[in-house]
Each structure stands twice: as C-alpha cells, then as structure tokens.
N, C-alpha and C positions, 0 to 999 in steps of 0.2 A: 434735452438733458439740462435739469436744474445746475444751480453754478452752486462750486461750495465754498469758492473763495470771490469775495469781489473787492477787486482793488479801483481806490477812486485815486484820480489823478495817473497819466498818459504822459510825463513825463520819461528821461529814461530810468526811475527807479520802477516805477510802475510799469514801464514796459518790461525792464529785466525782469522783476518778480514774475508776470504775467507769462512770460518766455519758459520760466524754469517750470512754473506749475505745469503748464501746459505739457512740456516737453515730458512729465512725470504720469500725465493721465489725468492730472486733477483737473475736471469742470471748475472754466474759469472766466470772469467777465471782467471788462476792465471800461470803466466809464470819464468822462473826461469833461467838465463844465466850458468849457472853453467852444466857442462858434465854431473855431477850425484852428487847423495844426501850428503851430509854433513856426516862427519865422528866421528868426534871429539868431545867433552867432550862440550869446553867452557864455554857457561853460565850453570852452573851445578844448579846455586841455584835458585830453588822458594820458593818465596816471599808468606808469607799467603792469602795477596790479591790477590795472582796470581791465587790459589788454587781455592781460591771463584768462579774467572773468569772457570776456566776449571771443577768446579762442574756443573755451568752453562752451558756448552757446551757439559755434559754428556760426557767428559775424564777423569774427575776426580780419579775414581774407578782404571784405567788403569796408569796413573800416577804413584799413591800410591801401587799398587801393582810393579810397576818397577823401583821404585826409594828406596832410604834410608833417615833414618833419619840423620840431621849432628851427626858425631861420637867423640867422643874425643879424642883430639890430646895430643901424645905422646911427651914430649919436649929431647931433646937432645941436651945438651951444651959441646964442645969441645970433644965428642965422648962418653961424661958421662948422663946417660939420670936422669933428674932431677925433673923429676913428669908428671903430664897430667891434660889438661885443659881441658873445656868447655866455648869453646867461644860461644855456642849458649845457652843461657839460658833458657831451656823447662819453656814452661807457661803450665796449667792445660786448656783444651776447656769453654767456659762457653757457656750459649744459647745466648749471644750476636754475641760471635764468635768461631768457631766452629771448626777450622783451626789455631791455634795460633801461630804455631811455622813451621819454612820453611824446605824443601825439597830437597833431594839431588838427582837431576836426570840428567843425560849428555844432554847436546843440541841434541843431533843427534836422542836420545831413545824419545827425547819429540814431536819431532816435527815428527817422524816414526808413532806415538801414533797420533798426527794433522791429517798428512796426512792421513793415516786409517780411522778416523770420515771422515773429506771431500769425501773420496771416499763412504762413505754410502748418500751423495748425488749426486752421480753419477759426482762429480768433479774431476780432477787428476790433479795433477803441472805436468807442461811442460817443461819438463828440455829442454836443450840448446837450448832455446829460450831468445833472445834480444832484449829491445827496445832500438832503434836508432834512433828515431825523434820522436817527436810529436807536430801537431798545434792544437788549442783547436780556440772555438767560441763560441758564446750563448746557442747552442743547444747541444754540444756536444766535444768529442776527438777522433780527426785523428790520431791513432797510426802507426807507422811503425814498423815493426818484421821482426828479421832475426832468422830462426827455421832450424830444419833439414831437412826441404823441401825449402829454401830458403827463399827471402824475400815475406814479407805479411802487407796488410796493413788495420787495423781494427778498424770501429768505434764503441765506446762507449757514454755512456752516464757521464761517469767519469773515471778518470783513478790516482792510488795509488801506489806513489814511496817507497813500504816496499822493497829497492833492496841496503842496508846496505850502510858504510860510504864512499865511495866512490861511491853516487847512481847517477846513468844516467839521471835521472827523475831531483833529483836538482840542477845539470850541465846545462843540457837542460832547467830548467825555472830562470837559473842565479841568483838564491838564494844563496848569500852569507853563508860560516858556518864557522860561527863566533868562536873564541876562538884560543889554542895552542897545537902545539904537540914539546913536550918535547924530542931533538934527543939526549939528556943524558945521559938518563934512556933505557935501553933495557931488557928486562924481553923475559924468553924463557919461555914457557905455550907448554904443550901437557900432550900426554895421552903412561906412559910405564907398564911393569909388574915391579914389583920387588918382587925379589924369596924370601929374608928373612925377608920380614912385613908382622904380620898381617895384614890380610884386613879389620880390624872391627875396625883400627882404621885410624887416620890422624895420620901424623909425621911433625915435624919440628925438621929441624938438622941446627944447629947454632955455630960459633968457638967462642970459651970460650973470645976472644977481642973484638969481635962484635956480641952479641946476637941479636943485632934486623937486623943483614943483614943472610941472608941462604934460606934455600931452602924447602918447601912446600913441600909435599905429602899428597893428597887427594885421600881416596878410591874411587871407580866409582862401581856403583853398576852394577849386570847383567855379573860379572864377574872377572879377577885378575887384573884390570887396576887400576894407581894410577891417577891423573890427577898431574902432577908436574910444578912447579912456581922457577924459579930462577933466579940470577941477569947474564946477558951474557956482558960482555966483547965485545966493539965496535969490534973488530977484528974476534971474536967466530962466528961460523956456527951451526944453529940448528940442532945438528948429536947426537948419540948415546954416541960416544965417548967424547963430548963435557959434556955432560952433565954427562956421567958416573965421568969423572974428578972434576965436582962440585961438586956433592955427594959424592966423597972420601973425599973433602978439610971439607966439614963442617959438615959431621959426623964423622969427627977424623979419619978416618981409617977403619969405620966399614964394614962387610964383605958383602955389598949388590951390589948385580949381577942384575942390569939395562936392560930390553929386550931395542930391536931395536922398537923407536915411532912410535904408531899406528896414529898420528895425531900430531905436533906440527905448532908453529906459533911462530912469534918473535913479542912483542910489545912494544909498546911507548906509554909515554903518552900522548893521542890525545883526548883534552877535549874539543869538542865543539857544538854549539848550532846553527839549523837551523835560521836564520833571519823570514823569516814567516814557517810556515808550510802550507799553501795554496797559491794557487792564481788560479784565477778562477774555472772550474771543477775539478784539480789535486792537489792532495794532497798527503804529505811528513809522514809518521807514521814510528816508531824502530830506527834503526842505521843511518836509511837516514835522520832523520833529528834532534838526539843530540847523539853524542861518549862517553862514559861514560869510566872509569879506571873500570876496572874488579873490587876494591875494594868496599866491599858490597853486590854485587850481585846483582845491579840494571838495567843493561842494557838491557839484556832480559825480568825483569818483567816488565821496563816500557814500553817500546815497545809493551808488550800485552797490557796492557791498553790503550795506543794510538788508536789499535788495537780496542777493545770492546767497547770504546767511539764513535767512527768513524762510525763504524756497522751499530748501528740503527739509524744514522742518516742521511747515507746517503741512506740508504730502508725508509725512513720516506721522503725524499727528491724525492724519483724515485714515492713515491705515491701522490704528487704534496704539499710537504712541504717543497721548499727549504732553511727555513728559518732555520730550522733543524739545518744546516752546520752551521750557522754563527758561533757556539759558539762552536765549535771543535778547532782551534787555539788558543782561549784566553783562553781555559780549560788547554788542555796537553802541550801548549808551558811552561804554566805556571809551572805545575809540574813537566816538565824535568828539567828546570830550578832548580828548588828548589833541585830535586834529584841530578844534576852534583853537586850541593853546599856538598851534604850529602859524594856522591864517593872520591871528591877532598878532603875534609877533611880525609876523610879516609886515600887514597892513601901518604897524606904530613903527616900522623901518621904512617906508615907504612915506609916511605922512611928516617922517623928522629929515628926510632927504638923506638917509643913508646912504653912500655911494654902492654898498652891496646890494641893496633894498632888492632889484630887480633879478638876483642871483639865488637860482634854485637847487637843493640839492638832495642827497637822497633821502630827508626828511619827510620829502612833498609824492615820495613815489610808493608810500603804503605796501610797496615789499614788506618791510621790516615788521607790519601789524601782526599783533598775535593775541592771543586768548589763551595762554601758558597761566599756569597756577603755580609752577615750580620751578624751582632752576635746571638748569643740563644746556645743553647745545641744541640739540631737535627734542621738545618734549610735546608733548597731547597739550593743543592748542595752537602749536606753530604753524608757517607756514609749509609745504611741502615743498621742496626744488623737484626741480626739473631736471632729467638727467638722458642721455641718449644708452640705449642697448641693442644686443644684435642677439635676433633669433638664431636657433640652429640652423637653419638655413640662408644665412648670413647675411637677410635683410636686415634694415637699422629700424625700428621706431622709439619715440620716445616715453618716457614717461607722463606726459600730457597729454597721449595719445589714448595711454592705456587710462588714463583717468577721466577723460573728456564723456560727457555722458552725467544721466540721473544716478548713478550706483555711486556707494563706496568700494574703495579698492583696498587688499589688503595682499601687503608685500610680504616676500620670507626669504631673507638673506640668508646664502646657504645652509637653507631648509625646509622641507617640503612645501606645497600652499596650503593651506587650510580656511576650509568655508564655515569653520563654525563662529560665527562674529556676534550671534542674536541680530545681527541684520537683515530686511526685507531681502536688499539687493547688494551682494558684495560679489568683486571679482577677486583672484586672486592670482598671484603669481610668482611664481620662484626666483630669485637674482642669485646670478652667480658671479665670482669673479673674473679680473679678464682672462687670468691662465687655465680657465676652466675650459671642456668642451661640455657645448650643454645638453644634457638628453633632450627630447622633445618637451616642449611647454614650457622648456627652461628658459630664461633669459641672460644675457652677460652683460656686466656694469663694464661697457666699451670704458678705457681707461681706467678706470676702477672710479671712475665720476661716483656714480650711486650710492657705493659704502661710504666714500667718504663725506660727500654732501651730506648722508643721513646720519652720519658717525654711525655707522653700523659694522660688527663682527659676528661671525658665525653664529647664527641662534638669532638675529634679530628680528623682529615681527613687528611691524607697523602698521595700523589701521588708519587710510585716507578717507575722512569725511567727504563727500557730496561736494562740500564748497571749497577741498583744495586744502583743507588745515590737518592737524593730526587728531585721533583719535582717543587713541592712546599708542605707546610703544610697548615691546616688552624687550628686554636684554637677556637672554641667557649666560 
C-alpha cells in the first residue's frame, strides 16, 4: 500500500502524528535521517495537556508507569545545603481534569513507548533515511530519499517536516525562521550518574556570590542518571571532566564522583518561530517550525500538539475535506507563539537569577490553550473537560473514555443525541442530570460535574473535535 502521508523526522512529534494517522487508516510512513534512536534525556517534562494527548493514544498507562513525578530539589549554597523546594506545585485531579500536574520522563524512554504503539499498526521509523528534495503540485508530493538502499523517489499525497530545527523540509520550501540565537550563553545539558545523590531528589549546587548562576541536577527515572544543566565557558568542551570541575566549583568542594555522559549537547539560545507553517501540501509541526529555550518544558509538549491538531485533519482531508487543513497554521502558529513568549520569559528569569526563576505554574501546563474566536466560558475552540458519569446500569465512565478514539463526539444536554454533524465519524450521546434516571444510552453528569464544567442547560449541544477542543456549541 502506497503511503499518502510521509512524515520526516521520528521524533515524538512525528511519532504522534504517525500514531494518529495510522490509528485513522491513513497509509503512513515515517522516516528519520539519524543512524539510530535517540538516547538522551532532553525534553524530560510533560505537560498535563500532553498527558491528555497520550491517554488518547492509549500510551498513557506506559508513560506513567515509566516516568516520575517532579521531585523536590535539594538547594546547596556555597557547599552548605540550605533547605529543598518544590518548584512544581501538586494540584489535587478534579472531574474536569484528571491529569493536573506534569511528568518526568526522558525523551528517548517516550518516544521508545511512541514507537512500540506505531509498530501495533504495523508501522516502523526508518532510521537513516533522508529527504533531499521535494516538488509538490495540485495532486500531490514528489519526494526524494536517500536510505540504506540508496536513493528513492516517493509520491504522497502530503508530506510533514516533524525533522527538528535545523529541518530539510523548511530549507527546501525557503521558509524563513524568524527570531535569535544568543552565541553568549552556552548551557551544557546531558545525562551522568552521580555516586553520592540521592535519586529521589533534584539538586541545585550554587556559590554563596551568585546563587542564581550553578548547576542543575535532575533524577531521570528507569535508573541512576541525573539529567545535568550548567553554564560552559566559550572555551569548555562537553567532556566529563569538564563538567566534573563545574560541580566541584559550585558545590563548594562536595565529594561527588560524576560518571562519564551517557548523552550530552551544548546549547544556545535559539528562539525562533517558522514564518508559515504550511504552504501547499507540506507542512512544518515540533522543532521544525518554533525553537523553544528548554525553560519550562514546552518544546516537546508543543510539538505534540502541533502533532494531534494536524492528525485529523489531514485524514479528514485524504477523505475529501480539504478545507480541514485551512485552519492548522492559524491555530498552532498561534500558540507557539504565545508559548516562545511563556520560555523566553522564563529563560531572562533564570539568566537574571530570579529567586522564582525555577518555579512553574500553570502557564507551562497548556490546559488553558485554546483556538476560541469569541468570548463565553466554553466556546468552539476550547478545550473540553473531562467529567465522570453513570450509565443506567450504574457503571461509571468518563468522558475521555467516550472521546478517546479517531471520531468526534457530539454531546446533548438534556436532549436527545443527534448524528447529523456533516461529519465522517461522530459519536453521540445524551447527559442528563444527577436527579435524573436515565433511560438506556442515557448518561448522568454524576454530580452535576458535566453541566457545569461545560456551562450547559437544558438544550445544550456540543461538538468534540478529534483532538479534544470544541467544535462549535449551540444553547437553546
């Protein structure tokens, strides 16, 4: 079976992309220039909304079993440790949202967990595979590939540059990416052991004259790795010993023995933002089309949502809806946007030694993202909550249950369901309230959670997009 989508880059944007098409039917190939799989830590944190995303993609379960919660960091000033924080503020779940608080899991263990789903649709990434050209026309994209059987040349019916900041795809359609990289600043980032921390917590070691400059240490779960962050020196080499001598200088002296990095990188700060994210059939989703400063934790989770937006609209497109796509660049351009605003702030808190600097809150957790065009409380663009109900038969499930899956869903607050949407695939279903008994297919909003999360009264009708946002509402 010919592929009608092919996504370059095996990252986790391009594997969620890859994940959703698949999971829809659409012929899908996914190729990846790189020798072999990613190793390293990097984006460690997901974001609550991300969680959403990968409940829906039935990894969620695997996730959480292989990741940690963020831990609390040990503070250490001029080699005297001087208490321990919580820069992540646990929230309590509610039935709106169910997932409140974000996750610590290494790039390499998340996207090993992607890849695994994908292969249960008989999909695989194609490591050291290259695209090196492509022309596009009305109908379609002429790719060109260079693989370990040499060069190849394959048409699609679209083709998706998820192939990071440096991506081939946006070179190739001369999309400017707009913004700065800072050659100032040099931050060395990887992944070592160290023999005298505990692993259950985070460290920050800092000299008693400059508390707000020093050096990170983050547990990595699945094992004794720290994920370390610290300032390098124009001159300095990302080596063992390099870094062994940072952690002497700003934990005073303390007796901690550094293995040789299982993974590092040197970065800069390189903040910038694709000019379109389309043009004609090809399209730009994750690192290839906005760079993010690792502060926050946002570069990985918006990229999956680039990712989930993208999805069902272009399997809504391959089933002759291309109008689908229109609204995939004016959605996520926009909230890359908005997130580089969220990092950058971060990142100039963090470089001025804010005392907050390292303190995250629910700006950084993409609940709140929305693609509304108008005011109200829940309108067509929001996000959906989550709510718990009880069949007539007085099991529980929830409303992520009813949603999880390739269809839209369409709600009817006491009032019938109705399937006429002009949608492929819609489910639908009736809510009632709690003093209600419900006939069969009925459902009841246990506490009256669902009317109220959705501000809904009698006559309400809601249409849940694909990827969890609104459709539109209607109010009687």
């Amino acid at each position: 079976m010919f592929p009608q989508v092919l996504v370059a880059g095996a990252g986790p944007t391009g594997l969620t992309l890859a994940i959703d098409l698949a999971r829809r039917g659409v012929p899908v190939r996914i190729v990846d220039k790189a020798a072999e799989f990613f190793r390293g830590s990097r984006g460690d944190g997901l974001q609550p909304r991300t969680l959403e995303v990968f409940d829906d993609l039935e990894v969620l379960d695997a996730v959480l079993a292989a990741g940690i919660a963020p831990p609390p960091t040990r503070v250490h000033v001029g080699g005297r440790f001087v208490g321990e924080r919580v820069f992540f503020e646990r929230r309590e779940p509610t039935p709106a949202v169910p997932y409140p608080n974000a996750w610590m899991l290494g790039q390499s263990q998340t996207e090993r967990i992607l890849r695994e789903r994908l292969a249960e649709f008989g999909v695989r990434v194609e490591l050291s595979t290259a695209v090196t050209d492509f022309t596009q026309d009305d109908d379609g994209v002429t790719v060109a590939l260079d693989g370990p059987t040499g060069p190849e040349t394959v048409r699609v019916d679209y083709l998706v540059g998820a192939d990071g900041g440096r991506s081939t795809v946006r070179r190739t359609l001369g999309i400017a990416f707009e913004g700065t990289t800072d050659e100032s600043v040099r931050m060395l980032l990887g992944d070592v052991t160290a023999d005298a921390l505990d692993h259950d917590f985070g460290y920050w070691f800092a000299t008693a004259d400059s508390p707000g400059e020093g050096i990170a240490m983050t547990p990595l779960s699945g094992g004794g790795l720290f994920q370390f962050a610290t300032p390098l020196a124009a001159d300095d080499e990302p080596t063992r010993a390099v870094l062994q001598r940072h952690l002497d200088h700003f934990s005073g002296g303390l007796d901690i023995t550094l293995g040789e990095p299982v993974w590092a990188t040197v970065w800069r700060p390189n903040i910038r933002l694709a000019q379109r994210f389309r043009d004609g059939r090809v399209f730009l989703a994750g690192d290839a089309a906005h760079a993010h400063p690792p502060t926050g934790g946002q570069g990985l989770n918006t990229g999956v949502q680039d990712a989930y937006n993208l999805g069902w609209k272009l399997a809504a497109a391959l089933r002759g809806r291309p109008g689908a796509l229109d609204s995939y660049e004016t959605e996520r351009r926009a909230v890359a946007a908005r997130v580089l605003g969220i990092s950058t702030d971060l990142l100039d808190k963090h470089l001025s030694g804010a005392e907050d600097a390292m303190r995250r809150g629910e700006e950084t957790q993409q609940l709140d993202v929305s693609y509304r065009t108008e005011p109200g409380t829940l309108v067509a663009g929001d996000r959906a909550p989550d709510s718990v109900l009880r069949r007539a038969d007085g099991s529980q499930v929830r409303l992520f249950d009813l949603f999880r899956g390739p269809h839209a869903t369409r709600l009817s607050f006491d009032a019938p369901a109705d399937h006429d949407d002009g949608e492929d695939e819609v489910r639908a279903y009736t809510i009632v309230g709690p003093d209600r008994t419900p006939a069969d297919g009925e459902l009841v909003a246990v506490g009256g959670h669902a009317f109220a999360d959705y501000a809904a009264t009698a006559g309400t009708r809601v249409l849940v997009r694909p990827d969890g946002y609104l459709a539109w509402r209607h109010d009687e």
